[in-house]
Backbone as a ProteinNet text record, in pm:
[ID]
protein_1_A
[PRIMARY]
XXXXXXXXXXXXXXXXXXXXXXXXXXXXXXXXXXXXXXXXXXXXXXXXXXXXXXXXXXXXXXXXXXXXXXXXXXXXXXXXXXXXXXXXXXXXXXXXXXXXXXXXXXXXXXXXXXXXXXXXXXXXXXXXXXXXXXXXXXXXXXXXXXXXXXXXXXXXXXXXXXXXXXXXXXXXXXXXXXXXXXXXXXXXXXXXXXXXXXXXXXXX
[TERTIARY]
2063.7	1934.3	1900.4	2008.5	1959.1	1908.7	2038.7	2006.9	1897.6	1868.9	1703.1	1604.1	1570.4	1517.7	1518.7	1643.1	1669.3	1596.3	1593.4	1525	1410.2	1324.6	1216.6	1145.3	1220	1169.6	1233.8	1353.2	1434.1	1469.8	1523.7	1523	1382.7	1299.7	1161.4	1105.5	1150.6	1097.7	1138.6	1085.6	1149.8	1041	1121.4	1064.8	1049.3	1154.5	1159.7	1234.8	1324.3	1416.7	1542.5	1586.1	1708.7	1782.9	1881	1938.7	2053.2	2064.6	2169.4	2277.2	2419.2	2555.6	2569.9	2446.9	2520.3	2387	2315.8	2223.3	2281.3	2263.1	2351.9	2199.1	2226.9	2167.7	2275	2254.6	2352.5	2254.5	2309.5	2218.7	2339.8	2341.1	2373.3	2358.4	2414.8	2384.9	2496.6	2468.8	2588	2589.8	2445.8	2461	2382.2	2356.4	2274.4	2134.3	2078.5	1958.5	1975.9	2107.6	2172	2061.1	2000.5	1931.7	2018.8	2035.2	2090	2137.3	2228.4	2332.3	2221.3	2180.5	2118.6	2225.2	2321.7	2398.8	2388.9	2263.8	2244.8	2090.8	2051.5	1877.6	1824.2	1705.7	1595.3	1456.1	1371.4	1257.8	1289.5	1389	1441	1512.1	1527.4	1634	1551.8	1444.1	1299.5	1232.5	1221.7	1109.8	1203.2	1339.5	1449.4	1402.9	1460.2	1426.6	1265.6	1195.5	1030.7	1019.6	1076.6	1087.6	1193.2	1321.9	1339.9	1338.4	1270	1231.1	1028.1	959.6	873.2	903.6	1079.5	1105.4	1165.1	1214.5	1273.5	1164.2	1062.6	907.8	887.4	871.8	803.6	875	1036.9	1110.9	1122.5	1087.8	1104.1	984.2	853.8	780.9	750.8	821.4	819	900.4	971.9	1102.4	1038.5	925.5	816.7	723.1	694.7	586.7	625.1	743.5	834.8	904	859.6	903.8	869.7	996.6	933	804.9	735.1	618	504.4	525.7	419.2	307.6	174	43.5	-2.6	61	56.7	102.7	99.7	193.4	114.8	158.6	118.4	226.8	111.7	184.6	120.5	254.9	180.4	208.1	93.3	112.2	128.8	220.6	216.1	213.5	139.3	134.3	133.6	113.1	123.1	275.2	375.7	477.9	579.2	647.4	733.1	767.4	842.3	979.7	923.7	975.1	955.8	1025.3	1148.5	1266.4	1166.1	1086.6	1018.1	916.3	851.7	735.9	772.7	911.4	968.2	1016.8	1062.5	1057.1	971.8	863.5	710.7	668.4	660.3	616.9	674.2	789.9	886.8	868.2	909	852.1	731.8	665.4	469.7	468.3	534.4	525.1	654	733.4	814.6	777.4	666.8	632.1	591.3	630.3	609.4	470.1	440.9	284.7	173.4	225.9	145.5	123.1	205.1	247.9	169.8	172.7	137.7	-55.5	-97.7	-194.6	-305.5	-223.4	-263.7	-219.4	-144.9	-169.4	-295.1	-334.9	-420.5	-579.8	-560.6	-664.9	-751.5	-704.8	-707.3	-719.6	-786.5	-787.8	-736.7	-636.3	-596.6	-550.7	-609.2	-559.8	-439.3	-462.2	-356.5	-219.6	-182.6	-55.5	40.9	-90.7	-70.5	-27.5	-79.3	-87.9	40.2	73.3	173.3	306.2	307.7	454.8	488	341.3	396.1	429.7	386.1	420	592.1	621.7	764.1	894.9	809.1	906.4	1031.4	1017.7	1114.1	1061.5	921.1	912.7	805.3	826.6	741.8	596.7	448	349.7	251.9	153.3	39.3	-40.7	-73.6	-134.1	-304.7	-346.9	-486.2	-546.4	-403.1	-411.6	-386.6	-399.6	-330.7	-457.9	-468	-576.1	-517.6	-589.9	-524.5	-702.9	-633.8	-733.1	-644.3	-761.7	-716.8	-792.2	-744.3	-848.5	-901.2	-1079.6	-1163.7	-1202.1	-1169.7	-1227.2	-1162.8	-1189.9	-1132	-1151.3	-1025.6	-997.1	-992.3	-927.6	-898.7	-923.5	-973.1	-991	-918.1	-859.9	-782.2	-791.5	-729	-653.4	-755.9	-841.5	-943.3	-1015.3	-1022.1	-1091.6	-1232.3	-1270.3	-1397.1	-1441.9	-1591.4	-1634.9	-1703.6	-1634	-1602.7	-1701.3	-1721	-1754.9	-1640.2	-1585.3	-1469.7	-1453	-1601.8	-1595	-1543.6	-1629.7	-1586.8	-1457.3	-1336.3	-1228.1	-1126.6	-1196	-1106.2	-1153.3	-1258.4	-1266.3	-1197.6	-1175	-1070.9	-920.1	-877.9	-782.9	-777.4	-882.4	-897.5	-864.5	-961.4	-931.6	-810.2	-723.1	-610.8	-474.6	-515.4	-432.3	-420.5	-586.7	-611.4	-602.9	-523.8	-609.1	-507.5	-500.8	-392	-265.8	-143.4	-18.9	-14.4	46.7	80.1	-24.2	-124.3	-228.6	-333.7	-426	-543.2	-478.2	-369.8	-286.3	-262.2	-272.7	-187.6	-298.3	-215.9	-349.1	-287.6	-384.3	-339.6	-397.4	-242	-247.9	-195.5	-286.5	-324.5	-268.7	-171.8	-176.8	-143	-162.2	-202.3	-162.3	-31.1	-9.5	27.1	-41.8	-18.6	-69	-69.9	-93.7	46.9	113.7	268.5	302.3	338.4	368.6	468	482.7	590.5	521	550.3	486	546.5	591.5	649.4	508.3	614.5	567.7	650	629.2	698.8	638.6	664.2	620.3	718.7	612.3	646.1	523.7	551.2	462.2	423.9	311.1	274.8	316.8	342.3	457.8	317	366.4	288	377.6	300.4	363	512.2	421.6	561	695.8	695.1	812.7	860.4	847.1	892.2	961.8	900.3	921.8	1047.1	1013.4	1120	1260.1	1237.1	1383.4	1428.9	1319.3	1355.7	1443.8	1444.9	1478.2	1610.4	1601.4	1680.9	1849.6	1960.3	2044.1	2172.8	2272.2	2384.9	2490.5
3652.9	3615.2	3469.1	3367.2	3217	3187.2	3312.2	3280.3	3284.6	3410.9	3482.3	3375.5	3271.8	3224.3	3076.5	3026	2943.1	2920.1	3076.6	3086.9	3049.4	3108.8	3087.4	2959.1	2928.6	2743.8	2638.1	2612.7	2468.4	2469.3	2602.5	2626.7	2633.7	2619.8	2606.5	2475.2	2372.1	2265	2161.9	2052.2	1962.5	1845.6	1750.7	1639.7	1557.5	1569.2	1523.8	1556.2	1686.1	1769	1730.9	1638	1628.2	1654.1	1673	1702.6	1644.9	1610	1523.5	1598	1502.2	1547.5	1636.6	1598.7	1655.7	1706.3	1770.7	1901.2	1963	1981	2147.2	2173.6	2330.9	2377.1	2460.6	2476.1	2468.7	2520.3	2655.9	2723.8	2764.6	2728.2	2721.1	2809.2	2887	2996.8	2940.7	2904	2846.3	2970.6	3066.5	3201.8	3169.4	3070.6	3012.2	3101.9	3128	3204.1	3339.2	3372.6	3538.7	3652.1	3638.9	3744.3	3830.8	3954.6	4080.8	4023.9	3994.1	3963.8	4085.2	3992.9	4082.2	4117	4264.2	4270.3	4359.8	4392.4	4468.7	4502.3	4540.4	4561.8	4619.9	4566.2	4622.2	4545.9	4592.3	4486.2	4383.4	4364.2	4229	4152.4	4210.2	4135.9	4042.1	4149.6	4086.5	4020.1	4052.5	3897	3763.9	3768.3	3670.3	3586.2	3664	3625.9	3557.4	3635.1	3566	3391.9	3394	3281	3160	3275.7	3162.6	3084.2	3164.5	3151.3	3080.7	3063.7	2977.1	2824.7	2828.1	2720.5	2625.5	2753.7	2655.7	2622.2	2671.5	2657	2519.4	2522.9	2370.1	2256.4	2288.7	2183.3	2152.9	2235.6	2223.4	2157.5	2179.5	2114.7	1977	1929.4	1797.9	1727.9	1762.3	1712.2	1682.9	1773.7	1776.4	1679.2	1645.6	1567.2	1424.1	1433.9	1282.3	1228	1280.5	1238.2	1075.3	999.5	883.2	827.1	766.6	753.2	850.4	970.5	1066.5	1053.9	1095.7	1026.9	1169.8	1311.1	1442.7	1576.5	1650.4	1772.5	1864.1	1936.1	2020	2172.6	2261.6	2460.7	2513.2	2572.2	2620.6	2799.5	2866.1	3021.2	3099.7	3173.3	3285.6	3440.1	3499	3660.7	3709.3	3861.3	3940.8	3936.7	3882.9	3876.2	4024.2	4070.2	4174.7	4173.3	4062.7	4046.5	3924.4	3935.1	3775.2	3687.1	3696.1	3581.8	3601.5	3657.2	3558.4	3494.2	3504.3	3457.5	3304.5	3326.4	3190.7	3117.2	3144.1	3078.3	3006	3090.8	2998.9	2897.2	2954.9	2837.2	2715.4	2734.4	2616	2522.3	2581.3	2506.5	2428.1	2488	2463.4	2304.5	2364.1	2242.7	2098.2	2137.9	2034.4	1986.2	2034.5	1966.8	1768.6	1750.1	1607.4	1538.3	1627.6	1629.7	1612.8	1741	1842.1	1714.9	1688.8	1551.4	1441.2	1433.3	1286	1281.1	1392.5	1428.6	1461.7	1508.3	1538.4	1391.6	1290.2	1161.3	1088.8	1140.2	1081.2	1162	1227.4	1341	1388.3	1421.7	1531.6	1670.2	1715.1	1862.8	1938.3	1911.8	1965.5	2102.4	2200.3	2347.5	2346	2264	2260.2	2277.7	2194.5	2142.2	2254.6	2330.2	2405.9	2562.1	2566.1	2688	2647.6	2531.1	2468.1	2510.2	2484.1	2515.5	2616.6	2742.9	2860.8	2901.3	2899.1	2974.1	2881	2808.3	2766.3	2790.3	2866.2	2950	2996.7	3095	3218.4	3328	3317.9	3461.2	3483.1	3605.4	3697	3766.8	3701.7	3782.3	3759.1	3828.7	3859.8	3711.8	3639.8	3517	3550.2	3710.1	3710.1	3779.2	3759.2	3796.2	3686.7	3589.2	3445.7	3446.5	3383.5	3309.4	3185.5	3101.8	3016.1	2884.2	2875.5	2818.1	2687.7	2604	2496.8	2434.1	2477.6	2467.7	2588.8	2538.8	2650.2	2713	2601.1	2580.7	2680.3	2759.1	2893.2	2812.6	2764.8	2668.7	2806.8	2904.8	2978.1	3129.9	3255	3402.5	3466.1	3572.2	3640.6	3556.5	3449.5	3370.7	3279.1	3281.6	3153	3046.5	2932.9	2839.1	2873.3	2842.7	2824.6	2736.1	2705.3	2601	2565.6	2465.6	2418.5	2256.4	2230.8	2121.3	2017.6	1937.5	1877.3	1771.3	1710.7	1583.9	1606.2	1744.9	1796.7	1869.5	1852.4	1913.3	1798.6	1702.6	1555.8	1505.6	1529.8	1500.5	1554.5	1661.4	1765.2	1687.1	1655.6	1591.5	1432.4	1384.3	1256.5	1259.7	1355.8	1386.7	1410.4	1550.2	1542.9	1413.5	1310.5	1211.8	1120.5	1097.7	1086.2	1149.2	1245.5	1314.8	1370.8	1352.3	1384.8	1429.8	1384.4	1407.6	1570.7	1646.9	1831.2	1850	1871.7	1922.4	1947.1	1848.3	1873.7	1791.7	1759.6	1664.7	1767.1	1890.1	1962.5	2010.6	2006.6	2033.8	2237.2	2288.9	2419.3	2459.2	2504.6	2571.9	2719	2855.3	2930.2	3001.1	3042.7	3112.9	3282.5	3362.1	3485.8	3535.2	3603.6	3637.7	3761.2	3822.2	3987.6	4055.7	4202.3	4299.2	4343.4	4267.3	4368.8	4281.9	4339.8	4286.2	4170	4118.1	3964	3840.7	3798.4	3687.9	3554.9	3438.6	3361.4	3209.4	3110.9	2992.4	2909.5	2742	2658.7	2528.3	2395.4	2308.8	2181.3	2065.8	1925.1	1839.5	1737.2	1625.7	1563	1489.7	1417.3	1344.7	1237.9	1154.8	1031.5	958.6	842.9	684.6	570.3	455.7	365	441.2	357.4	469.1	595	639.6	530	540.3	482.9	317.5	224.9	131.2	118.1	248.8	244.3	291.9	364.4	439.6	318.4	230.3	124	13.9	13.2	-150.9	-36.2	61.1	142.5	148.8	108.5	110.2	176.4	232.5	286.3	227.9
-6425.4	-6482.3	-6450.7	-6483.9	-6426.2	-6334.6	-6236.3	-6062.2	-6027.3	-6077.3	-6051.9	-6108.7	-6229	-6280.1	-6175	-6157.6	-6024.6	-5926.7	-5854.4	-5720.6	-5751.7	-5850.6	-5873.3	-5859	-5935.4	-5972.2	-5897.9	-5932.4	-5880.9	-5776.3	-5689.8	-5577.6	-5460.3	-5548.2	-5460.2	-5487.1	-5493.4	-5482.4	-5383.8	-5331.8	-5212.1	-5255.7	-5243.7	-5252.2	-5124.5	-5066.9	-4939.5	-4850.5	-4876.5	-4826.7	-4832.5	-4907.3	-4966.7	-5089.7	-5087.8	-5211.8	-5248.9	-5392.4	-5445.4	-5476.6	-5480.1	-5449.2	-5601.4	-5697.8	-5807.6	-5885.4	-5828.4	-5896.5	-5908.3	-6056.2	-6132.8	-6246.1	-6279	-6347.1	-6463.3	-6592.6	-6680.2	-6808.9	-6829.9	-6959.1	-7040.3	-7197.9	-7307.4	-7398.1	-7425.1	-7602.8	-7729.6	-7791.7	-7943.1	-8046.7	-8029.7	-8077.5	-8224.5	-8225	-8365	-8403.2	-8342.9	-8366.3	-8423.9	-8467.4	-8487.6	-8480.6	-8326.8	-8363.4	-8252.3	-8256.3	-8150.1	-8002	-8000.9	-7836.4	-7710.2	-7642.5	-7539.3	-7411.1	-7403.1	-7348.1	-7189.6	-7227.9	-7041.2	-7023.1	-6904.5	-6901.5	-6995.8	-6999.6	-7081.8	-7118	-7245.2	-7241.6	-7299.2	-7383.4	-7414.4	-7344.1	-7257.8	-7132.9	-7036.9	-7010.6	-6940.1	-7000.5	-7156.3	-7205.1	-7190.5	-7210.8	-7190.4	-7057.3	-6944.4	-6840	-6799.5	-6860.5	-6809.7	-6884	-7015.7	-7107.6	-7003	-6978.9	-6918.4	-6766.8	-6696.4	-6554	-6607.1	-6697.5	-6684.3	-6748.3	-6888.4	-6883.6	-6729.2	-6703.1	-6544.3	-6435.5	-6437.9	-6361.2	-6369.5	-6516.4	-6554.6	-6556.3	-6624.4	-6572.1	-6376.3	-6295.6	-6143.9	-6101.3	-6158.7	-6066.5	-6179.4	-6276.2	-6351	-6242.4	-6191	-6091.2	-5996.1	-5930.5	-5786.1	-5798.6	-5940.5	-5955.2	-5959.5	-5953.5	-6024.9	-5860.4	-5757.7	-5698.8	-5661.3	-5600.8	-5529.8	-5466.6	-5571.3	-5508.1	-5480.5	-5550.6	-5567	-5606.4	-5590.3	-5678.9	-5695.7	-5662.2	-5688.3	-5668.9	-5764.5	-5741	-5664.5	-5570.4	-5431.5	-5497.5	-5504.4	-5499.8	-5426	-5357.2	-5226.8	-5288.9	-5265.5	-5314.6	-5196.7	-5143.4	-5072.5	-5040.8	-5003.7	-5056.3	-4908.1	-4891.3	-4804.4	-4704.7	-4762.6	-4705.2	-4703.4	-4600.9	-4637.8	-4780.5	-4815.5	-4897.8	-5033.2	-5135	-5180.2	-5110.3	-5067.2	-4980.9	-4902	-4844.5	-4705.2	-4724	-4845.4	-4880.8	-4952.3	-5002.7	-5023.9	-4949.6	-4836.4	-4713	-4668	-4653.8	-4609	-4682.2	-4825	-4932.8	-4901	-4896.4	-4921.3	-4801.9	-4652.2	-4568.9	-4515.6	-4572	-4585.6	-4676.9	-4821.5	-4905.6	-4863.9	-4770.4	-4717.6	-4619.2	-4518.3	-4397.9	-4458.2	-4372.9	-4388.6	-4378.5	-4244.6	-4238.8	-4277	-4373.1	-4477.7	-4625.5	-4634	-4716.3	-4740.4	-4600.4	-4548.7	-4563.6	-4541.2	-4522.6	-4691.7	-4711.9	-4875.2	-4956.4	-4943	-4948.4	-4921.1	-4792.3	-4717.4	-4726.6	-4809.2	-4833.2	-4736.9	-4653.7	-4483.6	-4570	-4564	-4591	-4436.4	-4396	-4237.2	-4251.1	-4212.9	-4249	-4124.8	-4013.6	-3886.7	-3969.3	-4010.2	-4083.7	-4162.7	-4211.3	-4275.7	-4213	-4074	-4068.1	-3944.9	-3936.7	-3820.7	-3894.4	-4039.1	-4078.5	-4170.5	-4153.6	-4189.9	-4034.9	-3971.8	-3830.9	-3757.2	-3832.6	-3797.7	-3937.6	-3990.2	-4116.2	-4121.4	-4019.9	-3930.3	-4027.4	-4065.3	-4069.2	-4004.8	-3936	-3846.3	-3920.5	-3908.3	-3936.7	-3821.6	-3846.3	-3752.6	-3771.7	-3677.3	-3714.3	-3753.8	-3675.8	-3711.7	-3836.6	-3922.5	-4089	-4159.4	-4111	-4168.9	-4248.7	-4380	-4448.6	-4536.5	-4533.6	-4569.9	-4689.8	-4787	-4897.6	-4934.9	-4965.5	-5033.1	-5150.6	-5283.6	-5405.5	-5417.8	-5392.7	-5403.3	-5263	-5160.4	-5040.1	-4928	-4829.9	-4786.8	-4674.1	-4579.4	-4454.6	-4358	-4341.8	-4276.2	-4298.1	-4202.1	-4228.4	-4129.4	-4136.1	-3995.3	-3896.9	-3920.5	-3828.1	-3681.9	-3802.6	-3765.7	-3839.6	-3784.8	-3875.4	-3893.1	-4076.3	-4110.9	-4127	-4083.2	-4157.6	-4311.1	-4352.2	-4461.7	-4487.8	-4647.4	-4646.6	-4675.5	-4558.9	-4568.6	-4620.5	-4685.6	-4743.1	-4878.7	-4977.3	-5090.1	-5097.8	-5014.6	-5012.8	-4986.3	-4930.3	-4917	-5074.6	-5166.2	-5276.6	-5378.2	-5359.2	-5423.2	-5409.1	-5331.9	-5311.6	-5348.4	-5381.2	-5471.2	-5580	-5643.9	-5785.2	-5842.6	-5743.8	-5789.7	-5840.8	-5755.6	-5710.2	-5859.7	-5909.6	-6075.2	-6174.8	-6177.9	-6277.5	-6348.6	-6494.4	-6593.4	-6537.3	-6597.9	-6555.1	-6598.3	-6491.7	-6480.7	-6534.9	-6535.7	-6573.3	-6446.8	-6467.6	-6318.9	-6152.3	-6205.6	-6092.9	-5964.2	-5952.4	-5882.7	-5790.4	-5639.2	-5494.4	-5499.4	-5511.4	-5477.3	-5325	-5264.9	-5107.4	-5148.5	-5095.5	-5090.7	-4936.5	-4901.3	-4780.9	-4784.1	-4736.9	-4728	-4552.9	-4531.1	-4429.3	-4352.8	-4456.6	-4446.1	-4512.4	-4531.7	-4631.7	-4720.4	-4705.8	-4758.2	-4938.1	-4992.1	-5144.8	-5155.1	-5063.1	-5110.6	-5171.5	-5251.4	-5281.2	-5367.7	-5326.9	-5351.1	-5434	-5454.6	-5497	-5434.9	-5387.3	-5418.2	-5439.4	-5510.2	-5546.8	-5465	-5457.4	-5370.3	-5432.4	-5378.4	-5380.9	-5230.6	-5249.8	-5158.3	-5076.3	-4975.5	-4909.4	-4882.9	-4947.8	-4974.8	-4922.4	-4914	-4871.9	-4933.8	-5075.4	-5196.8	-5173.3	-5111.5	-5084.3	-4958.3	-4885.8	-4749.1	-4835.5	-4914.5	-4965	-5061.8	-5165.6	-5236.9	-5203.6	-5103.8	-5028.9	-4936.7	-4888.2	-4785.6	-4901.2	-5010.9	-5038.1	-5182.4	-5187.5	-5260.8	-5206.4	-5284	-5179.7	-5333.5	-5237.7	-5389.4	-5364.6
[MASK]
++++++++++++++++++++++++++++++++++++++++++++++++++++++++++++++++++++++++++++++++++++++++++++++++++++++++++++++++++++++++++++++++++++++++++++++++++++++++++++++++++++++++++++++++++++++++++++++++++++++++++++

């Protein structure tokens, strides 16, 4: 159940594609609540799990948002994938491109970036099913660019940068690469100047 709750969340996040010598995740029962030991599947097993795979959600992208020098939290949604593992694949790489980062810093609404590091995933889809959204704004249709008003989508990406902590802070990317039921999440932040600064003068 953790694992599963894991993948979900903490395992889908990147800040900058590294990871520390000593991330652990660590769930606790003292048995204090005496209500009924939940000992094998069922619907209590599943409300368990949903409770605790959206506490681990929110603790994962508090972590995404906290990154070095972040000014915002970035979820990238993916659907039409075979599998969920492949749809989490994509997410994850999409929201780690550096690029992709750098750009949503820079408030580029660049669908390029985007559609550059689902197609270097390793998963296999039809590129002329690709769709790809950012916000409200629909960048891409079967695997062509639309035109868009790009000034109000580089504004979209302003706003986010201000705008209440986990709340309106967050750029939503939207990609769509198939018809098949997989569908993943993963969460990152932006790659901004004060990262490069604080990692530059940061030493252990």
């Amino acid at each position: 159940m953790l694992t599963r709750a894991a993948n979900r969340s903490f395992n889908q996040i990147t800040v900058d594609g590294d990871t520390s010598t000593n991330d652990t995740l660590i769930a606790l029962a003292n048995g204090q609540s005496r209500t009924p030991a939940i000992t094998g599947p069922g619907p209590d097993a599943d409300k368990l799990e949903a409770m605790l795979t959206a506490v681990c959600e929110h603790l994962a992208k508090a972590i995404a948002r906290d990154g070095e020098g972040a000014t915002c939290l970035i979820e990238v949604q993916v659907t039409g994938a075979p599998t969920e593992a492949a749809a989490a694949m994509v997410a994850k790489t999409i929201v780690g491109s550096s690029l992709l980062k750098a750009a949503i810093f820079g408030c580029d609404p660049n669908w390029g970036r985007i559609a550059a590091a689902a197609g270097r995933a390793g998963v296999r889809f039809d590129q002329d099913k690709l769709e790809i959204s950012l916000g409200e704004f629909q960048l891409m249709k079967n695997g062509q660019p639309l035109a868009f008003d790009a000034a109000a989508a580089s504004n979209y990406l302003k706003l986010a940068k201000t705008a209440a902590y986990l709340q309106e802070d967050t750029v939503l990317i939207k990609v769509k690469i198939g018809d098949e039921p997989g569908s993943s999440k993963a969460w990152g932040c932006d790659l901004s100047y004060d990262y490069v600064k604080i990692n530059a003068e940061y030493t252990t």
